[in-house]
TORNUMI-742420 format. One record per residue: x, y, z of N, C-alpha, C in turn; residue number from 1. Coordinates in nm, 2 decimals, padded with zeros to 4 digits. Layout:
% residues N
((X,Y,Z),(X,Y,Z),(X,Y,Z),NUM),
...
//
This chain:
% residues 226
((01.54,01.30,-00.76),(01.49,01.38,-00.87),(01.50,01.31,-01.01),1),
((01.62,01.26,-01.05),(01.63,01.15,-01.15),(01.55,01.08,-01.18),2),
((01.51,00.98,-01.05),(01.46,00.85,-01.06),(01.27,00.92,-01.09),3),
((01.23,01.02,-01.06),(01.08,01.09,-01.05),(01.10,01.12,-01.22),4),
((01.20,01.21,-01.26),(01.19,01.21,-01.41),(01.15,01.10,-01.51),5),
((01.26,00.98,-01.45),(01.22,00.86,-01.53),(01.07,00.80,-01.53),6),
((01.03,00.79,-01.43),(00.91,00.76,-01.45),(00.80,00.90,-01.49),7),
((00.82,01.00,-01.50),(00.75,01.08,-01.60),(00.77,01.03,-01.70),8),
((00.90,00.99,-01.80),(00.93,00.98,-01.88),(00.88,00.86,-01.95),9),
((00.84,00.75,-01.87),(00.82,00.63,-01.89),(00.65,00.67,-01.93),10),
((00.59,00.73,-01.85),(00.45,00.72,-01.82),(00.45,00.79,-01.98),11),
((00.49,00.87,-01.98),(00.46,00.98,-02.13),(00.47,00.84,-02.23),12),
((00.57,00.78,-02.21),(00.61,00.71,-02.31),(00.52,00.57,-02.34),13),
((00.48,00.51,-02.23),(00.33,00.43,-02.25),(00.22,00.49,-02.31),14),
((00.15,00.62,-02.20),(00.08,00.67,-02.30),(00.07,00.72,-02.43),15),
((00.17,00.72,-02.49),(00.26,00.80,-02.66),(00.21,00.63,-02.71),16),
((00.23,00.56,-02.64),(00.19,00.38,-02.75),(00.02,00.38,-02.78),17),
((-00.02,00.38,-02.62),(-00.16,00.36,-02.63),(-00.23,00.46,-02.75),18),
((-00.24,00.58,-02.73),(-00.30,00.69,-02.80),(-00.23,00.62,-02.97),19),
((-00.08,00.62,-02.99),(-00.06,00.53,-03.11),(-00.14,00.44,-03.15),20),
((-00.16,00.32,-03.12),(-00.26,00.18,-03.10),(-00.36,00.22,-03.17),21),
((-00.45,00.33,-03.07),(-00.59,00.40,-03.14),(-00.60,00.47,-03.25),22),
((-00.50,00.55,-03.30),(-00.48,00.58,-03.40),(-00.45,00.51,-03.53),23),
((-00.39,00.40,-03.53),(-00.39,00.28,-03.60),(-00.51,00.20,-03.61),24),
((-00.59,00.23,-03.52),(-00.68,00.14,-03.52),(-00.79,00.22,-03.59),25),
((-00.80,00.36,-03.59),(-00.86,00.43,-03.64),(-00.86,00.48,-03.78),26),
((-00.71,00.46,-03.84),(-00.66,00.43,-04.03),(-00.71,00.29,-04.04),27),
((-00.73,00.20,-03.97),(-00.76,00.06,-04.02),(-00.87,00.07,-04.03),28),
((-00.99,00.11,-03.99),(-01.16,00.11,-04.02),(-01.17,00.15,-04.13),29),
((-01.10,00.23,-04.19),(-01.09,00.29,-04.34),(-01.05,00.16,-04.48),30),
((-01.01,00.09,-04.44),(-00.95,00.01,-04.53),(-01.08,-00.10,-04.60),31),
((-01.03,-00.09,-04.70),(-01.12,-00.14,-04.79),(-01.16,-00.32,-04.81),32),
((-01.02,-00.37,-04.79),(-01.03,-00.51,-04.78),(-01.10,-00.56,-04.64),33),
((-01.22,-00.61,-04.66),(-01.28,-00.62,-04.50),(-01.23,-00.76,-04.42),34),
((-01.12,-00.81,-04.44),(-01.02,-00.90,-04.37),(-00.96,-00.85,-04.27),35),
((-00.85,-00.78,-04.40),(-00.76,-00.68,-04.33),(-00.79,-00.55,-04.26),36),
((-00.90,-00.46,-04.28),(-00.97,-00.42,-04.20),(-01.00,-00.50,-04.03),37),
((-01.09,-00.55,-04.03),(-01.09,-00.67,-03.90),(-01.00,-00.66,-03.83),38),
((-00.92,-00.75,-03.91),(-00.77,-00.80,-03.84),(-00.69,-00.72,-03.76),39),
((-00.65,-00.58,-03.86),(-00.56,-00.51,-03.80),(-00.71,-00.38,-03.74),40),
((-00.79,-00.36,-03.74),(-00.88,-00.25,-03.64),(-00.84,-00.31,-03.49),41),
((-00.89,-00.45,-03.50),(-00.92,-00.56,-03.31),(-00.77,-00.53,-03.30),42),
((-00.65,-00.59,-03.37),(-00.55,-00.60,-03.34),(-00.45,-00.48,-03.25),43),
((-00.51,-00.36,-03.32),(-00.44,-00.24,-03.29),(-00.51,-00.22,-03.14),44),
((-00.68,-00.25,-03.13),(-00.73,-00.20,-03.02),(-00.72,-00.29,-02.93),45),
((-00.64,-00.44,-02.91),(-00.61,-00.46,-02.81),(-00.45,-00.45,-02.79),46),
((-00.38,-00.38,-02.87),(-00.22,-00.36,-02.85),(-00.28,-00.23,-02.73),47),
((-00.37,-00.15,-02.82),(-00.40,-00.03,-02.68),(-00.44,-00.09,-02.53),48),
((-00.48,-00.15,-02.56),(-00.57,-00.22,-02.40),(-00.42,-00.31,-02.33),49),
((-00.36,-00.37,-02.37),(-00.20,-00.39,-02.37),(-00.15,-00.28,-02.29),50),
((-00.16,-00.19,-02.36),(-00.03,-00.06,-02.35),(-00.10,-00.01,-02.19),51),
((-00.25,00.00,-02.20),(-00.31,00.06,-02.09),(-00.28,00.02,-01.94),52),
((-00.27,-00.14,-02.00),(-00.28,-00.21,-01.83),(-00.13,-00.22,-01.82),53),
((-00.06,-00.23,-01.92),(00.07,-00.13,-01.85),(00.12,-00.06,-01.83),54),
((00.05,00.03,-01.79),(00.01,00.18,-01.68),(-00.03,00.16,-01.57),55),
((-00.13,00.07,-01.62),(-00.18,00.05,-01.48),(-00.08,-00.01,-01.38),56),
((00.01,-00.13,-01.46),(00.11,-00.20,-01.34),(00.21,-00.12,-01.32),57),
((00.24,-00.03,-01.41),(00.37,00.05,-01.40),(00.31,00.13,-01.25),58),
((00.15,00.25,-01.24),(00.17,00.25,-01.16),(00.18,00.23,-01.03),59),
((00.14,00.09,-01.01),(00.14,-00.01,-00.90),(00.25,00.00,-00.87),60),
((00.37,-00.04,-00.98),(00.53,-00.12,-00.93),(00.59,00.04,-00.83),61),
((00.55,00.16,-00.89),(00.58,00.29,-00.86),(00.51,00.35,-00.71),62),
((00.45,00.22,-00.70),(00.37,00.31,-00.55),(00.26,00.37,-00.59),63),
((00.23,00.42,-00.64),(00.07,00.52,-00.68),(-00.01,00.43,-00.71),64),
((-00.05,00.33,-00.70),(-00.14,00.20,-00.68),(-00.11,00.08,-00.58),65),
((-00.07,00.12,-00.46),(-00.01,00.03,-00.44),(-00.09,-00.10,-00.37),66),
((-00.26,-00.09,-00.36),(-00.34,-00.21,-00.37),(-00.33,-00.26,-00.48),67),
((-00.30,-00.23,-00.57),(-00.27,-00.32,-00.72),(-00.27,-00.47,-00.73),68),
((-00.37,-00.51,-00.77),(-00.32,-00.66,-00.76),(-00.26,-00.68,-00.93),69),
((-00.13,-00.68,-00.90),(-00.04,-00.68,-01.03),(-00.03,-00.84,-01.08),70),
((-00.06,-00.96,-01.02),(00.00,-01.03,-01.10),(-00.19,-01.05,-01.16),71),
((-00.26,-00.99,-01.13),(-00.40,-01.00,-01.22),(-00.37,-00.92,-01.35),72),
((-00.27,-00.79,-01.32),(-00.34,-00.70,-01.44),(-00.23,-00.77,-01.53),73),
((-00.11,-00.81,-01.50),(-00.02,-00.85,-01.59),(-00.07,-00.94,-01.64),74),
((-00.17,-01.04,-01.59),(-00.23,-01.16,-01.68),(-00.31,-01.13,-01.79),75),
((-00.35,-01.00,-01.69),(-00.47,-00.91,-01.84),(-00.41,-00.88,-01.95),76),
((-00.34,-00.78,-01.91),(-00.27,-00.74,-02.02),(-00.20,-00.87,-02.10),77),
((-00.12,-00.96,-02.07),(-00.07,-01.02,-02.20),(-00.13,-01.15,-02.25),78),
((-00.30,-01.14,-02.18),(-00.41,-01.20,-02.29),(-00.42,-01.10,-02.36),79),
((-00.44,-00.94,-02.36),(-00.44,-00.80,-02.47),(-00.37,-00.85,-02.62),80),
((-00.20,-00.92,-02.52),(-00.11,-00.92,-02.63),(-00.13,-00.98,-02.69),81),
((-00.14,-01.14,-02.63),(-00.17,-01.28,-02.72),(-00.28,-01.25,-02.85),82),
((-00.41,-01.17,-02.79),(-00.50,-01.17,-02.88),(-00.44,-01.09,-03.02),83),
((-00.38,-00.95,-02.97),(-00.36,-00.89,-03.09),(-00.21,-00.97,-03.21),84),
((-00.12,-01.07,-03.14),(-00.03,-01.09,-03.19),(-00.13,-01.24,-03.28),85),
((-00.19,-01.30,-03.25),(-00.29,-01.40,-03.34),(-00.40,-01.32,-03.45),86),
((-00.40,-01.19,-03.41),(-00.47,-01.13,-03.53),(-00.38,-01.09,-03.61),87),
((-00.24,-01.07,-03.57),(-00.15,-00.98,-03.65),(-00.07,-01.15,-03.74),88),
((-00.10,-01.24,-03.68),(-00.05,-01.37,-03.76),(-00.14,-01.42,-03.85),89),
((-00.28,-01.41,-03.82),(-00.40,-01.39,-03.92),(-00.39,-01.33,-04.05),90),
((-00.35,-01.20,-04.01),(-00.33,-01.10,-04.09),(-00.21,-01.14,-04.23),91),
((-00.12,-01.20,-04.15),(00.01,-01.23,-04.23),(-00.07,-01.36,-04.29),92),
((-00.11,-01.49,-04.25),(-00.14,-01.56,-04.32),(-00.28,-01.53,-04.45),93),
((-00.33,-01.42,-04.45),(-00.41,-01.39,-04.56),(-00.36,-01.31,-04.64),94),
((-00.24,-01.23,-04.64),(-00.16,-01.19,-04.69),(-00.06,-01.31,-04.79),95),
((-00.03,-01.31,-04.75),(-00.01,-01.50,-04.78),(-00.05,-01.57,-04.89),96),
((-00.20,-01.59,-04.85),(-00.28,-01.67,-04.90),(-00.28,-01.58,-05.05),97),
((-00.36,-01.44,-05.03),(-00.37,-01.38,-05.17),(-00.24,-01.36,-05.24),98),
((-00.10,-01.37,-05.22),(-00.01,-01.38,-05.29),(00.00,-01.51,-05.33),99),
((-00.01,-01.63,-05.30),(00.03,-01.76,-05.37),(-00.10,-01.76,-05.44),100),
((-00.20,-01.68,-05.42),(-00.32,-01.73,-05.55),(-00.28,-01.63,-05.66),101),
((-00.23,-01.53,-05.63),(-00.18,-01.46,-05.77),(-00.09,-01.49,-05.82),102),
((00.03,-01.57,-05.77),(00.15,-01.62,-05.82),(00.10,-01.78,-05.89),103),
((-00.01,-01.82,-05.84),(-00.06,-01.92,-05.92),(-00.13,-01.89,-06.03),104),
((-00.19,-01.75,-06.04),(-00.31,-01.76,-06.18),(-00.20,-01.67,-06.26),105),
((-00.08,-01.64,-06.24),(00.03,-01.57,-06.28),(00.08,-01.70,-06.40),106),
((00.09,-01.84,-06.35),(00.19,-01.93,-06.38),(00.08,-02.06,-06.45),107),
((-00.03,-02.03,-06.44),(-00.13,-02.13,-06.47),(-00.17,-02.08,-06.66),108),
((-00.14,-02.12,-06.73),(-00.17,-02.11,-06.86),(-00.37,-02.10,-06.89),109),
((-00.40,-02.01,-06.95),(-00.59,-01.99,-06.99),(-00.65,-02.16,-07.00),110),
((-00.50,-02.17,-07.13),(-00.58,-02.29,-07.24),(-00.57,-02.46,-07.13),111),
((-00.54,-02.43,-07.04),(-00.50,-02.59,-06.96),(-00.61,-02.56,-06.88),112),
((-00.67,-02.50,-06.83),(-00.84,-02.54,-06.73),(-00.88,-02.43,-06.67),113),
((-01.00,-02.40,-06.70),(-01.05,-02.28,-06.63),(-01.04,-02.21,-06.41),114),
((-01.03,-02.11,-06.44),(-01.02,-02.07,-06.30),(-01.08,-02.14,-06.21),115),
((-01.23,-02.18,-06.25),(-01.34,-02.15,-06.19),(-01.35,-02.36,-06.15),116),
((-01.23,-02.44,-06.24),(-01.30,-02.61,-06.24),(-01.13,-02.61,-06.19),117),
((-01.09,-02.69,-06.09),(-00.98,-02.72,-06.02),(-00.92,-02.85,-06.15),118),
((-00.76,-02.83,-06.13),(-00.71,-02.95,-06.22),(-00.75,-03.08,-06.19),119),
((-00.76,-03.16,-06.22),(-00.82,-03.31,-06.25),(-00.65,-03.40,-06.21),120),
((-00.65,-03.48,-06.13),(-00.55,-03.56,-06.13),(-00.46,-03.66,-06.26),121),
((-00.57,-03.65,-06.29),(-00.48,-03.71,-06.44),(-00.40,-03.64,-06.53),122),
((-00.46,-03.47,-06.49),(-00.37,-03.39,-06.55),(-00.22,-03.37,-06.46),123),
((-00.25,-03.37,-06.34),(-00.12,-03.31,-06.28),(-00.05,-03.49,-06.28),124),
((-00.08,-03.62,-06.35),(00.02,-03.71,-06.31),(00.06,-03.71,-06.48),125),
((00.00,-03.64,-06.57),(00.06,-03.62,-06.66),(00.13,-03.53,-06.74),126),
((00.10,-03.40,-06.61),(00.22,-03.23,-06.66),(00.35,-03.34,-06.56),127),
((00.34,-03.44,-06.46),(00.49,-03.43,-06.40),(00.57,-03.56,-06.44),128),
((00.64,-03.56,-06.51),(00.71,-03.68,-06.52),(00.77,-03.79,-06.44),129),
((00.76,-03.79,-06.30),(00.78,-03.89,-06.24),(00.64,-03.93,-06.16),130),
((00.51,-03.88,-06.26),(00.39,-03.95,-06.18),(00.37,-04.06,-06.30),131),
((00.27,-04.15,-06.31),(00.25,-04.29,-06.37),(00.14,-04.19,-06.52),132),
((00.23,-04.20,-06.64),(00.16,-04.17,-06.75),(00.01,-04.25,-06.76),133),
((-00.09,-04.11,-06.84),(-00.20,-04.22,-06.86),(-00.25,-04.19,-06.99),134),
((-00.32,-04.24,-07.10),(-00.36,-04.17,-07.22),(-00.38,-04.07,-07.26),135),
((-00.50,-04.06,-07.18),(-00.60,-03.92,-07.14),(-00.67,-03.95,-07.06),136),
((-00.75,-03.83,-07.02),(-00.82,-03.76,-06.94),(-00.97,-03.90,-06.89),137),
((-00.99,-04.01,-06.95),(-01.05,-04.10,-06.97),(-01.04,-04.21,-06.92),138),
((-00.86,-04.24,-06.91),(-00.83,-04.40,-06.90),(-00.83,-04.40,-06.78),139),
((-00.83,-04.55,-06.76),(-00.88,-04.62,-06.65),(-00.79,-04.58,-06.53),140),
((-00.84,-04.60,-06.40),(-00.74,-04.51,-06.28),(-00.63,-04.62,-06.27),141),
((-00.52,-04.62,-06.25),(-00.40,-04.71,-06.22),(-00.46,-04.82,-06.11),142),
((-00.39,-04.92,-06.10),(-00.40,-05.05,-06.00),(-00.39,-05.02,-05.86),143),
((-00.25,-04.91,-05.86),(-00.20,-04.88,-05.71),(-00.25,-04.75,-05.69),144),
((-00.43,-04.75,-05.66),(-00.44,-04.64,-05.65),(-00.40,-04.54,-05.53),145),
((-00.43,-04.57,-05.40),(-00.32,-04.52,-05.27),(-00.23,-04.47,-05.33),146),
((-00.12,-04.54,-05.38),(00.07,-04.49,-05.40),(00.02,-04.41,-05.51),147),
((-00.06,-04.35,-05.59),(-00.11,-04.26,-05.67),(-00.14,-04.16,-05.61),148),
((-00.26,-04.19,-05.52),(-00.33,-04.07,-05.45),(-00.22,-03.97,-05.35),149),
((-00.13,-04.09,-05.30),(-00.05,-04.02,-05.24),(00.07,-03.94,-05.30),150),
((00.13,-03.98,-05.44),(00.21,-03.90,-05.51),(00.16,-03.77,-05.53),151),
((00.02,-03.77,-05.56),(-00.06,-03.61,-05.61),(-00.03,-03.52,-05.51),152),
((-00.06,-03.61,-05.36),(-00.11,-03.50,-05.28),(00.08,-03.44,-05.22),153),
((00.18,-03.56,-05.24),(00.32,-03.51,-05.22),(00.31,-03.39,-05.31),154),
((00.34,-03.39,-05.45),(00.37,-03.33,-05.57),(00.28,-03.20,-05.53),155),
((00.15,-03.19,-05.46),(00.08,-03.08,-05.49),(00.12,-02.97,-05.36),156),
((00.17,-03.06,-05.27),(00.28,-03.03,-05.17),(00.41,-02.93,-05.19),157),
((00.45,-02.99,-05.25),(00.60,-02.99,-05.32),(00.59,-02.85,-05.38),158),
((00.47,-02.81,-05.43),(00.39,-02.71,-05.56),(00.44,-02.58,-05.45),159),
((00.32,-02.59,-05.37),(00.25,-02.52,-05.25),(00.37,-02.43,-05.19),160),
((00.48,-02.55,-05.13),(00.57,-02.51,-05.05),(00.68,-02.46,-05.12),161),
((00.71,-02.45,-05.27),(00.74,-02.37,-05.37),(00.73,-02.25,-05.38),162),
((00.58,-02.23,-05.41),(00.54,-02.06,-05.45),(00.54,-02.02,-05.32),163),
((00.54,-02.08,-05.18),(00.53,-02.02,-05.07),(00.66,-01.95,-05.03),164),
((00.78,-02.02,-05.06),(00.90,-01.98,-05.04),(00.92,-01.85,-05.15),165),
((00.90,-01.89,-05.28),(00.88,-01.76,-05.40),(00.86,-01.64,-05.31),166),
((00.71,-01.66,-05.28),(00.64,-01.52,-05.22),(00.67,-01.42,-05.12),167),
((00.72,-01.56,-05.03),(00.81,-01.48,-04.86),(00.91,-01.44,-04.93),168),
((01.01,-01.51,-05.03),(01.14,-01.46,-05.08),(01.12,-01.26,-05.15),169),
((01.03,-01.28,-05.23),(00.98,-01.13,-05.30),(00.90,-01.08,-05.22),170),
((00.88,-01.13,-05.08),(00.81,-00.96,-05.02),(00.88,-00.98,-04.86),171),
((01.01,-00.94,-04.85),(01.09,-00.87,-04.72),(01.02,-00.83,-04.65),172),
((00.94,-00.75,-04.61),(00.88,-00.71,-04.51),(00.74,-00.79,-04.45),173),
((00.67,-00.87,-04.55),(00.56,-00.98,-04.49),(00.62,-01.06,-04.43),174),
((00.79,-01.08,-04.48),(00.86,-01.21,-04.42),(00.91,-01.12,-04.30),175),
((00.91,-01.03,-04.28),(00.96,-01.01,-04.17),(00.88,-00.97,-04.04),176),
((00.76,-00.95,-04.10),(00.64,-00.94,-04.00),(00.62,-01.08,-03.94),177),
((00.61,-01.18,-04.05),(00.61,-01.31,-03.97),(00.68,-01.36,-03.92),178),
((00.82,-01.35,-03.92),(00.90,-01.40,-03.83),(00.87,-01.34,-03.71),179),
((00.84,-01.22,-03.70),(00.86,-01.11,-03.60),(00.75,-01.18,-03.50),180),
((00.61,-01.15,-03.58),(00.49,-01.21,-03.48),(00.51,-01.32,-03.39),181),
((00.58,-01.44,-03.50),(00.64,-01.57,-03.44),(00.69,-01.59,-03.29),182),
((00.79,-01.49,-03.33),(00.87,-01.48,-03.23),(00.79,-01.45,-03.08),183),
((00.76,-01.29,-03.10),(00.66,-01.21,-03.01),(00.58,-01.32,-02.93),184),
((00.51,-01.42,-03.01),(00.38,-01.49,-02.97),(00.41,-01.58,-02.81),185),
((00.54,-01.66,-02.83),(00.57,-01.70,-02.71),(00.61,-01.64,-02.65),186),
((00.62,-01.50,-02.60),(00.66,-01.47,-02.48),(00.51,-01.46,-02.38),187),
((00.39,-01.43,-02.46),(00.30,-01.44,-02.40),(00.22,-01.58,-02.31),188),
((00.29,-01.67,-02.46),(00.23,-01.76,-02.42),(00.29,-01.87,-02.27),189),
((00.40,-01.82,-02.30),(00.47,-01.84,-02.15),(00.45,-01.80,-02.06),190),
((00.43,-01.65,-02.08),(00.38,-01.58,-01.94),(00.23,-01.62,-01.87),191),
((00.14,-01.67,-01.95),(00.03,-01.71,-01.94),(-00.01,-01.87,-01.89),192),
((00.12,-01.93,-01.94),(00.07,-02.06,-01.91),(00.07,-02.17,-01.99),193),
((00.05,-02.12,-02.10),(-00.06,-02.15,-02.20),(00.06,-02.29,-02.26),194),
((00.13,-02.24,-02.33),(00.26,-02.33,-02.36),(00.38,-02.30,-02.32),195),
((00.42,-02.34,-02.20),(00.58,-02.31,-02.16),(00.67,-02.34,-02.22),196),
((00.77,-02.28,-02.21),(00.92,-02.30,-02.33),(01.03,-02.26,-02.21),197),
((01.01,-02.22,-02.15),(01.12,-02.21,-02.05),(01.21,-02.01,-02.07),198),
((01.25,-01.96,-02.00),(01.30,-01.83,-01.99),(01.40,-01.81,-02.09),199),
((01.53,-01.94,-02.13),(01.58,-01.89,-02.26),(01.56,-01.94,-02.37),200),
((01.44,-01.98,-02.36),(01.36,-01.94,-02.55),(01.30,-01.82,-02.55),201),
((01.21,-01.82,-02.44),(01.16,-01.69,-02.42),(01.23,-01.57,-02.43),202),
((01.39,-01.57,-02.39),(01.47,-01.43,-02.39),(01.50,-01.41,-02.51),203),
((01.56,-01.52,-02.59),(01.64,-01.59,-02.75),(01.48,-01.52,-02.86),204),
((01.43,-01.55,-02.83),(01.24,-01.51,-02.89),(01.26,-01.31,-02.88),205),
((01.26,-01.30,-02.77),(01.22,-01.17,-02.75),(01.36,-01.11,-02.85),206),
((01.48,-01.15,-02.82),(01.59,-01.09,-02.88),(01.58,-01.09,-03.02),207),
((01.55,-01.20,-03.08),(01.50,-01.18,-03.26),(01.41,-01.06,-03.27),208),
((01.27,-01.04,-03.18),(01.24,-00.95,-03.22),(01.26,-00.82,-03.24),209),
((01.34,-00.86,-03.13),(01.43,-00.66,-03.14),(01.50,-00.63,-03.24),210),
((01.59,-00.73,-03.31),(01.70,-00.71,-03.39),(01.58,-00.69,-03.53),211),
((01.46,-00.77,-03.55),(01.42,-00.74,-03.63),(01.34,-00.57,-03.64),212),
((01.27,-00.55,-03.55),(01.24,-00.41,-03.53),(01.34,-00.31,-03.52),213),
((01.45,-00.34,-03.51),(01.55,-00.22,-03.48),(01.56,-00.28,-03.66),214),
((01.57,-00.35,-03.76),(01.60,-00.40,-03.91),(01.45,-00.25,-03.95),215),
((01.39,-00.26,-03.91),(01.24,-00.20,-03.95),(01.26,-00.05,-03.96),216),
((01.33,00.00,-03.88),(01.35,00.11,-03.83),(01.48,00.19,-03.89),217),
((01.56,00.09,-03.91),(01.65,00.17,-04.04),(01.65,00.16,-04.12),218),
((01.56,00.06,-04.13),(01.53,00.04,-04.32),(01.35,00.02,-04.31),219),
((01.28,00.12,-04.35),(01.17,00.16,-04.30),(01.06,00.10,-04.43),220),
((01.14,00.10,-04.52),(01.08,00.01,-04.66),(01.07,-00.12,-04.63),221),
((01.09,-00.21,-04.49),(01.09,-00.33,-04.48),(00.94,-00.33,-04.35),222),
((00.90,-00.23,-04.31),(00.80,-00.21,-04.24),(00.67,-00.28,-04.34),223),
((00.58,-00.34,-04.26),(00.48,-00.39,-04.33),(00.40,-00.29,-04.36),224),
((00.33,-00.28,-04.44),(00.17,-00.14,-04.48),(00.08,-00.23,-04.53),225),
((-00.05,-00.21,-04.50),(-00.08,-00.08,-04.37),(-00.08,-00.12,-04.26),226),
//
């Protein structure tokens, strides 16, 4: 009688995800940014197709399917997962992207070059003090052009991976989505094939992501939105 409960309980509890999923996926059509719309609508509607096909194996492992060919649906389901966890990394890297462009036109002065015309190399070897001074905007390109070309593109490096750390630093919960996804992403991909890592990265992986979701859950302001 116990053990008949539990899997009631279990089954409620899958279906309580799936019907979730669609409903998220159903506030995401509404969104106005047509990225993040995308991303998170497919994402949510294959976390459902996920949730579904494990129902379907649950009922297999339970007997109530027991032609089940389970190691097919299991492969189904966590291509479901892989897909939605690469839209939900999508998601985070465009999130991303529009914060380091706001934290750049934040930090970029009007009177030094318009939005719309990218800085000129002579300017950035002449805002940084350890690139090779030049007159102006005119004079002739240096001798060592290489060991030049390659300072810029270090230095613009150096820039990049700056405001990137800034951004993740001031927004807790995008940084914790991405760690999160991170993590999440190899267990699929192990399961599948795809890139093996072996069972204790795979466990070590899954375990971050708990501690992080159970982090989400008591402090609910570190949840990503929407």
């Amino acid at each position: 009688m116990p053990q008949a409960k539990l899997r009631r309980d279990l089954l409620v509890m899958y279906l309580g995800s799936s019907a979730e999923s669609l409903e998220a996926a159903k506030r995401a059509v509404h969104l106005s940014d047509s990225v993040l719309r995308l991303c998170l609508t497919v994402a949510h509607l294959n976390k459902a197709m996920y949730f579904a096909c494990d129902n379907v194996l649950w009922a297999g492992k339970t007997g109530l399917l027991p032609q089940l060919d389970q190691y097919k649906w299991s492969h189904r389901s966590f291509r479901y997962y892989l897909f939605a966890l690469i839209l939900n990394l999508t998601r985070d890297a465009y999130e991303i992207h529009l914060l380091m462009e706001r934290e750049a036109r934040s930090h970029t002065p009007k009177s030094t070059w318009s939005s719309s015309s990218p800085p000129s190399p002579y300017h950035i070897m002449n805002e940084d003090p350890s690139l090779p001074a030049t007159s102006s905007p005119a004079a002739p390109a240096p001798v060592n052009l290489p060991k030049t070309v390659i300072t810029i593109v270090m230095t613009r490096l150096r820039r990049q991976l700056h405001m990137l750390v800034i951004v993740l630093r001031s927004n807790p919960p995008l940084l914790l989505d991405l760690l999160k996804n991170s993590c999440d992403i190899f267990i699929p991909l192990e399961r599948l094939g795809i890139y093996p890592t072996g069972p204790g990265f795979v466990g070590a992986c899954g375990l971050a992501s708990s501690v992080l979701s159970i982090l989400t859950i008591i402090h609910p302001w570190l949840k990503l939105k929407p």
